[in-house]
C-alpha positions as CSV (number, residue, x, y, z in Angstrom):
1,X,10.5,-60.8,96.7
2,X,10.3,-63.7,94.6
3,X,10.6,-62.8,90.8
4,X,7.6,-63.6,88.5
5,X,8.5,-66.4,85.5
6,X,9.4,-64.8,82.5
7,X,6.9,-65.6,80.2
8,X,8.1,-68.1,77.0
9,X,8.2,-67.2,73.6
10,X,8.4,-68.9,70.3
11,X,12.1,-68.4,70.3
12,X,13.0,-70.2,73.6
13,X,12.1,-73.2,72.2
14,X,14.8,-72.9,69.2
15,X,18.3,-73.9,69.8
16,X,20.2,-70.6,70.0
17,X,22.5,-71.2,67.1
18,X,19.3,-71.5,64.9
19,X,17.6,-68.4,65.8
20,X,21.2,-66.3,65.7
21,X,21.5,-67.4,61.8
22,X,17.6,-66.4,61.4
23,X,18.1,-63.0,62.9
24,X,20.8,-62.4,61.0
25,X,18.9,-63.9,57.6
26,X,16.3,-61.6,58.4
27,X,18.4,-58.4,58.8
28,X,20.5,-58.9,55.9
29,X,18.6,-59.9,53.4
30,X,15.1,-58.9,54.7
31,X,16.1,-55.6,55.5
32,X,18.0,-54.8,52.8
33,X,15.1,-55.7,50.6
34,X,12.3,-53.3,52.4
35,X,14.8,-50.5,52.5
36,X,15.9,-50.4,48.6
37,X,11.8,-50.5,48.0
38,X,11.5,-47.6,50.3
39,X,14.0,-45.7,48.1
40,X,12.9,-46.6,44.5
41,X,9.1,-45.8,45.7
42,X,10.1,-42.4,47.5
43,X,12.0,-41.0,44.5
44,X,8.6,-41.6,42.5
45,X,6.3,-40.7,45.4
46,X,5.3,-37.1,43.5
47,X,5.4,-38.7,39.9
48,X,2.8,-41.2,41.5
49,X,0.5,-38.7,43.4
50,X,0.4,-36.9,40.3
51,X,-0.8,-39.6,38.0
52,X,-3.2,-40.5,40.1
53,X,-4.9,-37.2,40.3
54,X,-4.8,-36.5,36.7
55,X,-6.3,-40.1,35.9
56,X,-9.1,-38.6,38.5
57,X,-8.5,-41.2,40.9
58,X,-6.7,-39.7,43.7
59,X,-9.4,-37.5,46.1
60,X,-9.9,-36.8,49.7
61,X,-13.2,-37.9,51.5
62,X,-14.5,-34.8,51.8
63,X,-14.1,-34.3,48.3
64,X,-17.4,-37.9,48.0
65,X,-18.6,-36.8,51.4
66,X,-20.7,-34.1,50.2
67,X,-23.8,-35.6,52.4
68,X,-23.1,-34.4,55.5
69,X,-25.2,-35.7,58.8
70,X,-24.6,-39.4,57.6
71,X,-23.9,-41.6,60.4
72,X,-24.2,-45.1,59.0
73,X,-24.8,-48.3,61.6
74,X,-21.6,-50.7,60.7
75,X,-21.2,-54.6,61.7
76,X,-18.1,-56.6,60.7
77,X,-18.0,-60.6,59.9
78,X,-15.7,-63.1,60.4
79,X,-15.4,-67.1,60.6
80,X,-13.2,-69.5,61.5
81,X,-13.1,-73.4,61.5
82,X,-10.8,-75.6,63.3
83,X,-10.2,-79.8,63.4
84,X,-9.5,-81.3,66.5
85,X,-7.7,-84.8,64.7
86,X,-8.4,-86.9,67.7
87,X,-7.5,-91.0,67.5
88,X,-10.9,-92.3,67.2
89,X,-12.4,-89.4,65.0
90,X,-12.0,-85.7,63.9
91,X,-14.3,-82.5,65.4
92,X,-14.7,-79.9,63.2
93,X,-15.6,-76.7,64.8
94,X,-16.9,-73.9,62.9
95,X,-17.8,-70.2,63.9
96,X,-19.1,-67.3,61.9
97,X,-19.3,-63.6,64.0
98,X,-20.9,-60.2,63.8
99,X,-19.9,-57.6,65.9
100,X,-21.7,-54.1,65.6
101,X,-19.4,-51.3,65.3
102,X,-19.1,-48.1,67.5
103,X,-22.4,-46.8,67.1
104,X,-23.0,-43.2,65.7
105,X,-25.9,-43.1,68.6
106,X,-26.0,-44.0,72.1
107,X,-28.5,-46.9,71.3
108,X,-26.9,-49.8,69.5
109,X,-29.1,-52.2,67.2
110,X,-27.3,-55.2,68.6
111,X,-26.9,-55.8,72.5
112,X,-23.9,-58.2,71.9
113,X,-22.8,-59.9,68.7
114,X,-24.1,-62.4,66.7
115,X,-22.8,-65.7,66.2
116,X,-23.6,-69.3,64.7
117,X,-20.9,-71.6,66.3
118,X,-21.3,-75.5,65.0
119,X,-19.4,-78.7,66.5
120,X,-19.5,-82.0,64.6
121,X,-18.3,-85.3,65.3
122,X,-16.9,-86.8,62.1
123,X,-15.1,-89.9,60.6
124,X,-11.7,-89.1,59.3
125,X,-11.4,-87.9,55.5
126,X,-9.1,-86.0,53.1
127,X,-11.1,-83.4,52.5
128,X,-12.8,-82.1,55.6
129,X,-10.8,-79.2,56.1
130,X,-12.1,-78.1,52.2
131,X,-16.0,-78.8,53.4
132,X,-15.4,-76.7,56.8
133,X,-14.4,-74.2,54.9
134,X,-17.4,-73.9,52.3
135,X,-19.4,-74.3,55.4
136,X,-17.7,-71.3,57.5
137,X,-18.0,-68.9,54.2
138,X,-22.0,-70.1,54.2
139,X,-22.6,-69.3,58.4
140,X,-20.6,-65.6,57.5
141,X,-22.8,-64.9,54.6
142,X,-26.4,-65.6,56.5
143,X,-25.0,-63.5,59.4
144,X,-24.2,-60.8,56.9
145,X,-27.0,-61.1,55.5
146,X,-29.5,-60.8,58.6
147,X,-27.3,-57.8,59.6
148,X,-29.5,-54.4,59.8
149,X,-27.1,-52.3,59.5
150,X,-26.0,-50.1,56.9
151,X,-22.8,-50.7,55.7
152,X,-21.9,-55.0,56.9
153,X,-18.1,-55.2,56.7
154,X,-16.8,-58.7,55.7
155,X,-13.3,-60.2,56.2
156,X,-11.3,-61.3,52.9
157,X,-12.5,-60.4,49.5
158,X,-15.6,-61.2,47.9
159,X,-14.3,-63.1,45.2
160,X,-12.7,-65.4,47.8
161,X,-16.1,-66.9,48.8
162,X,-16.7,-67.6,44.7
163,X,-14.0,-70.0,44.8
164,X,-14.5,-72.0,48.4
165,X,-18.0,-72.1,47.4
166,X,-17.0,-74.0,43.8
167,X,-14.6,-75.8,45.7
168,X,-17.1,-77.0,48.2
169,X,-19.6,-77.9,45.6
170,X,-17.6,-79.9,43.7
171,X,-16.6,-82.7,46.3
172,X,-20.4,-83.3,47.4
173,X,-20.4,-86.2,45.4
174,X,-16.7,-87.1,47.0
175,X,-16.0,-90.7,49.6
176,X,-13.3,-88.1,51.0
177,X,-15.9,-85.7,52.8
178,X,-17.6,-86.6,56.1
179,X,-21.3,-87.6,55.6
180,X,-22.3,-85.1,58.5
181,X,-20.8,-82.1,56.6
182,X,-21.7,-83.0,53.7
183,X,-25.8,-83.6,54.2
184,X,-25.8,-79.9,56.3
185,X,-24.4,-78.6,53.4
186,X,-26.4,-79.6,50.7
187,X,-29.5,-78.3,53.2
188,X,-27.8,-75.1,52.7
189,X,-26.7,-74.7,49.2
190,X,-29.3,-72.6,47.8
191,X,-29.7,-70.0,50.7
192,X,-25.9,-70.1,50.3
193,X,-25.9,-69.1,46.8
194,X,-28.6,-66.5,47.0
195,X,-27.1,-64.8,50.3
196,X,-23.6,-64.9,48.4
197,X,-25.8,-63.3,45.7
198,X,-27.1,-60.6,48.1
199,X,-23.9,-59.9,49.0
200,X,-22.0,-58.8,45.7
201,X,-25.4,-57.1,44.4
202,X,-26.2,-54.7,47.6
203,X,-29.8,-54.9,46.3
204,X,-30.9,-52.3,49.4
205,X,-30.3,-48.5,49.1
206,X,-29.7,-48.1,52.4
207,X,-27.0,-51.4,52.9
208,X,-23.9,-51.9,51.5
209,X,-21.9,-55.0,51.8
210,X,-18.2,-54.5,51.0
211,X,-15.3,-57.0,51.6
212,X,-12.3,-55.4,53.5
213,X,-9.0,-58.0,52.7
214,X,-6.3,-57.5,55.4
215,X,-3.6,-59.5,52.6
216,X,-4.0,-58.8,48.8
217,X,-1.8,-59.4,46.0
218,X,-4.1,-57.4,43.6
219,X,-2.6,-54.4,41.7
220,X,-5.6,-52.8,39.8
221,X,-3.8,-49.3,40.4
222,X,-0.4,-50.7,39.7
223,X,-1.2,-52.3,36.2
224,X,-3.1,-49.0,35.7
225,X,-0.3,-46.8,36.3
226,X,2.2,-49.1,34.0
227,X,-0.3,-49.3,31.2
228,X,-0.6,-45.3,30.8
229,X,3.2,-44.4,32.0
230,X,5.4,-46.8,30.9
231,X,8.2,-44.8,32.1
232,X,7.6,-45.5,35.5
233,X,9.0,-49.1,34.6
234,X,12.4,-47.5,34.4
235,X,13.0,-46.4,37.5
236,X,10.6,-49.0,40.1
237,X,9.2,-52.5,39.4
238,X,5.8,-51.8,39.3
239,X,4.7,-55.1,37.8
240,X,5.8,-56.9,40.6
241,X,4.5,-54.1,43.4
242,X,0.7,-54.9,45.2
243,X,-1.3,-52.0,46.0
244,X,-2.2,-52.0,49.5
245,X,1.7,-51.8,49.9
246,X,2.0,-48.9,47.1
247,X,-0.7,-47.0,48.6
248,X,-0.1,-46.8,51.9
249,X,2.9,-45.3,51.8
250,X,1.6,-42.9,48.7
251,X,-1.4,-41.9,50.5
252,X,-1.7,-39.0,53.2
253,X,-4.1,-39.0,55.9
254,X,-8.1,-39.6,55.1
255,X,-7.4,-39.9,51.0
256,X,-9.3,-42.1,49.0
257,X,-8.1,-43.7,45.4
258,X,-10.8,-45.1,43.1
259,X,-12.9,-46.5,42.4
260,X,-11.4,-48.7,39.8
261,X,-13.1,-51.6,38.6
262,X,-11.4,-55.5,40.1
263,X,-9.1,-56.9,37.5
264,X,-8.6,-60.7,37.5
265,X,-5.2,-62.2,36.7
266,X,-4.6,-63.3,33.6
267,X,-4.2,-66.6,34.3
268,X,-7.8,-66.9,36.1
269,X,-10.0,-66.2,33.3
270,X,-13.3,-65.8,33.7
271,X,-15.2,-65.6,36.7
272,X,-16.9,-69.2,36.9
273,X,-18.1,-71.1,39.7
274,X,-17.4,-75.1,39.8
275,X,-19.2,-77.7,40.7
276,X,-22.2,-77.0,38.6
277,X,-23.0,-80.6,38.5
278,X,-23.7,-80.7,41.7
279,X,-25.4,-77.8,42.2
280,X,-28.4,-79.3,39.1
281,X,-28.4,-82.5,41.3
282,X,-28.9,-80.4,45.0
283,X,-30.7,-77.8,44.1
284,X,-32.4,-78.0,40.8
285,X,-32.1,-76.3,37.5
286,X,-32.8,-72.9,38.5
287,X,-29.2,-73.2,40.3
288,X,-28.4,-71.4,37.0
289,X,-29.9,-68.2,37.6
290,X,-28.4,-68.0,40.8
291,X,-25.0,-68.7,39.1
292,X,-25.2,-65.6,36.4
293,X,-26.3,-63.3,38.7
294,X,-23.6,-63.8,41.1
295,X,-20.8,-64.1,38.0
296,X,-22.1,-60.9,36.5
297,X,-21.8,-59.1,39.6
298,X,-18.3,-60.4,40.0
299,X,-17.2,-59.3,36.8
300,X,-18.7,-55.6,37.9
301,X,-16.7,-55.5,41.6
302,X,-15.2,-52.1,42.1
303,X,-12.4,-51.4,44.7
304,X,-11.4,-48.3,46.6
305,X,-8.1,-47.7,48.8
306,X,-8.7,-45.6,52.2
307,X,-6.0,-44.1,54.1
308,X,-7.3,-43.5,57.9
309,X,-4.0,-42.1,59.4
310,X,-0.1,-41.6,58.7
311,X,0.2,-45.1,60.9
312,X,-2.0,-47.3,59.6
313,X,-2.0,-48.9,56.3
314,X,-4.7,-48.1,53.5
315,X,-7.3,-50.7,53.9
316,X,-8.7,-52.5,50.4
317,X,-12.2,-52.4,49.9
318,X,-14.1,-54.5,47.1
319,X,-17.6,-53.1,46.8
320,X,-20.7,-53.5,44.0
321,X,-20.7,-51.4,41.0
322,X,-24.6,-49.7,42.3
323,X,-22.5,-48.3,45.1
324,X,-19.0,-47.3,43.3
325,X,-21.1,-45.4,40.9
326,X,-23.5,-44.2,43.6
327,X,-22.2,-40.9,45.7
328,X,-24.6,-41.3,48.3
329,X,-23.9,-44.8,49.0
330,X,-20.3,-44.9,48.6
331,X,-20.5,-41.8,51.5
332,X,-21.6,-44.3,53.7
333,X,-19.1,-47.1,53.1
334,X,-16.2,-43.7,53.4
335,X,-17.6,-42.7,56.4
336,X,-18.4,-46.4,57.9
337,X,-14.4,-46.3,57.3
338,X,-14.0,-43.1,58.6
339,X,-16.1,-43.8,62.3
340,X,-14.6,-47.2,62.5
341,X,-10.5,-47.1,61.3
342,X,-9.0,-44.7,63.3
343,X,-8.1,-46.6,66.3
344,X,-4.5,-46.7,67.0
345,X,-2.7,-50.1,66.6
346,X,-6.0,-51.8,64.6
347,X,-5.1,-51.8,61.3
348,X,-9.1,-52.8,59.7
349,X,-12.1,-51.5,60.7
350,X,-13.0,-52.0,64.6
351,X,-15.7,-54.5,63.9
352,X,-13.6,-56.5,62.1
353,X,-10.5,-56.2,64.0
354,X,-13.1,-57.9,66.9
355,X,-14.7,-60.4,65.3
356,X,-11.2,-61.8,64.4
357,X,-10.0,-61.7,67.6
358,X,-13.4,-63.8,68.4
359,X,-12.4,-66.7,66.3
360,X,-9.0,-66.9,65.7
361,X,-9.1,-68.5,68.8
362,X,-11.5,-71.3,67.7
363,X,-9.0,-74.2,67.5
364,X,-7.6,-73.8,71.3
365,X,-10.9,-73.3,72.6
366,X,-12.3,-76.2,71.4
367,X,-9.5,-78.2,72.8
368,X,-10.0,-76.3,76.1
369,X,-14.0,-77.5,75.4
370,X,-12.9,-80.7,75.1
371,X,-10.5,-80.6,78.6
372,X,-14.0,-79.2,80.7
373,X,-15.7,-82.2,79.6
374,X,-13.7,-84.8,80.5
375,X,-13.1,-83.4,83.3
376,X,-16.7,-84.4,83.8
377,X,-16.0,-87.4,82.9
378,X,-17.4,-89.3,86.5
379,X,-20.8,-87.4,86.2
380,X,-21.3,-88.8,82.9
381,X,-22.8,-92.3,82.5
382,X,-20.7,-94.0,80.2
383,X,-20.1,-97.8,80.2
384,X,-17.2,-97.4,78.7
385,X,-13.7,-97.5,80.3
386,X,-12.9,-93.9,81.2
387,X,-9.3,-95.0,80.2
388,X,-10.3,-96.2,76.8
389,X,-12.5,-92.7,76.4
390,X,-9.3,-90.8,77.0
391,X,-7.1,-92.5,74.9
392,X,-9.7,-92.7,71.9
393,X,-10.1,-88.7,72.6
394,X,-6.5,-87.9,72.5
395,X,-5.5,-85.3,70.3
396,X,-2.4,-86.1,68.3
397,X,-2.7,-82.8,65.7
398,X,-5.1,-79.7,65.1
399,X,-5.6,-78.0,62.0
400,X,-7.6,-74.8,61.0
401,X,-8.0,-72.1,59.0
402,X,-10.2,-68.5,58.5
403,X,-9.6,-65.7,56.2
């Protein structure tokens, strides 16, 4: 019987002196590292616990789920955007995705997921990739925005889409942005600012957006614990510690810390949003209103840290201060978490964890697009040289990004 090819990985196509010195990087100093952190945290692990419940912020979700019978609808969003750099021009691809979550009924709202999936042919710039991504943060906030469900998960934090918006903004008026990108996204500059808006203010009783980051370097609980037990400083670096790491190996099973009100780093400031110039020239002086809103909301983000099992990490979720303060409504986002997080090996909530795996596979899809049409290439009636389309359509490099 003839033996099936072993499959490649990344490490066959390494020379094998280079990946014996990474391995053994990795286990000495790597290692090393992850297991003195283990120690110094476990010899504080009661200490911790302890703080936490006396500063009233350590509780179990039964302790907020006093509304029983709630069985919230849930949808997760998640974009992506890819650049094919081809010789004669670039395509941008971008995608934005909603998938509904396990329902708490047989009947679903949704009969498959949402999507808005764009493809654009454009001239080669500097800062297309910056544009995309603007333009990928816009697509997820109108699908989040449509969403009927209750409680509309989206990927990365909240304040994340303040900044690509600002960033975006500010290079409309830019010769380094594709003219394409740039006249769809002025079209959508205010809907994008007042769904953004939507989003951080959960205007609806009965919908909560909240943004679930899968990284964060954030340590609201951290700087909390330092600032009213020093001592702890003595014995663990907790200055240099991020929560998501502290707390899931401090939490048990179905505990909840918070909420705590979203500290910003020193060295950001205040919330602000660039590109204001811009915004008075695209969409007109009441740009303002839209701005305060959504940089009062910011500076009134709350976050909560749920731990759905002794295997999975505790996911991070930033959510408006009407539902933090709210027990009703924070019992849906805890039990959205609880229906949706459980799964073994997924370590966000299942709607999320799918949309992901929808369009982190943008950038080799559209270069498999791109191979089904030329292969096509003798129905289509081009006068060109099918040799000269080939060679202007190679592909010499392929960038992306989501969050």
């Amino acid at each position: 019987m003839q033996m099936r090819d072993k499959k490649q990985t990344y490490l066959d196509f390494l020379p094998e002196a280079m990946v014996d010195e990474m391995i053994k990087q990795y286990r000495c100093d790597v290692f090393s590292k992850v297991d003195s952190y283990l120690k110094k945290l476990q010899s504080l692990k009661r200490d911790i616990r302890y703080y936490l419940d006396e500063e009233g912020l350590l509780r179990s979700s039964g302790e907020i789920l006093e509304y029983r019978g709630i069985d919230p609808t849930v949808c997760g969003v998640d974009g992506a955007y890819a650049i094919s750099k081809q010789i004669a021009l670039d395509v941008v691809g971008i995608a934005a995705v909603a998938v509904e979550g396990l329902p708490p009924y047989e009947k679903r709202l949704w009969e498959k997921p949402h999507h808005i999936a764009k493809i654009f042919p454009v001239e080669h710039k500097s800062k297309t990739s910056t544009l995309a991504t603007g333009l990928m943060f816009s697509y997820e906030l109108e699908l989040a925005t449509k969403a009927p469900h209750n409680v509309v998960f989206i990927d990365g934090s909240l304040t994340t889409h303040l900044i690509k918006t600002g960033m975006s903004f500010s290079i409309l008026d830019s010769e380094d942005i594709p003219s394409t990108l740039r006249d769809i996204y002025i079209e959508r500059a205010e809907d994008t600012l007042k769904n953004y808006l939507k989003v951080v203010t959960s205007p609806k009783s009965d919908q909560v957006f909240a943004g679930v980051p899968k990284y964060s370097s954030r340590n609201e609980i951290c700087m909390h614990l330092i600032e009213n037990y020093p001592e702890l400083l003595k014995v663990i670096p907790l200055n240099t510690y991020n929560d998501k790491a502290l707390l899931s190996l401090i939490l048990k099973p179905e505990e909840i810390v918070g909420p705590i009100r979203l500290q910003k780093y020193k060295e950001e400031g205040k919330w602000h949003l660039s590109g204001k110039t811009q915004m008075a020239k695209f969409i007109g002086p009441h740009y303002e209103d839209y701005v305060s809103r959504i940089i009062s909301a910011l500076e009134d983000l709350y976050v909560i840290y749920y731990k759905p099992s002794s295997s999975q990490p505790a996911l991070r979720v930033e959510i408006p201060k009407n539902v933090a303060k709210n027990k009703a409504r924070l019992s849906l986002v805890i039990k959205a978490l609880q229906d949706q997080s459980k799964f073994p090996g997924i370590i966000e909530p299942y709607p999320l964890y799918l949309a992901d795996l929808f369009v982190k596979h943008l950038g080799g899809a559209l270069s498999e697009i791109k191979d089904i049409v030329l292969s096509d290439l003798a129905v289509l009636d081009l006068e060109m040289n099918p040799v000269d389309v080939l060679l202007a359509m190679h592909e010499y490099r392929s960038v992306g990004g989501y969050e």
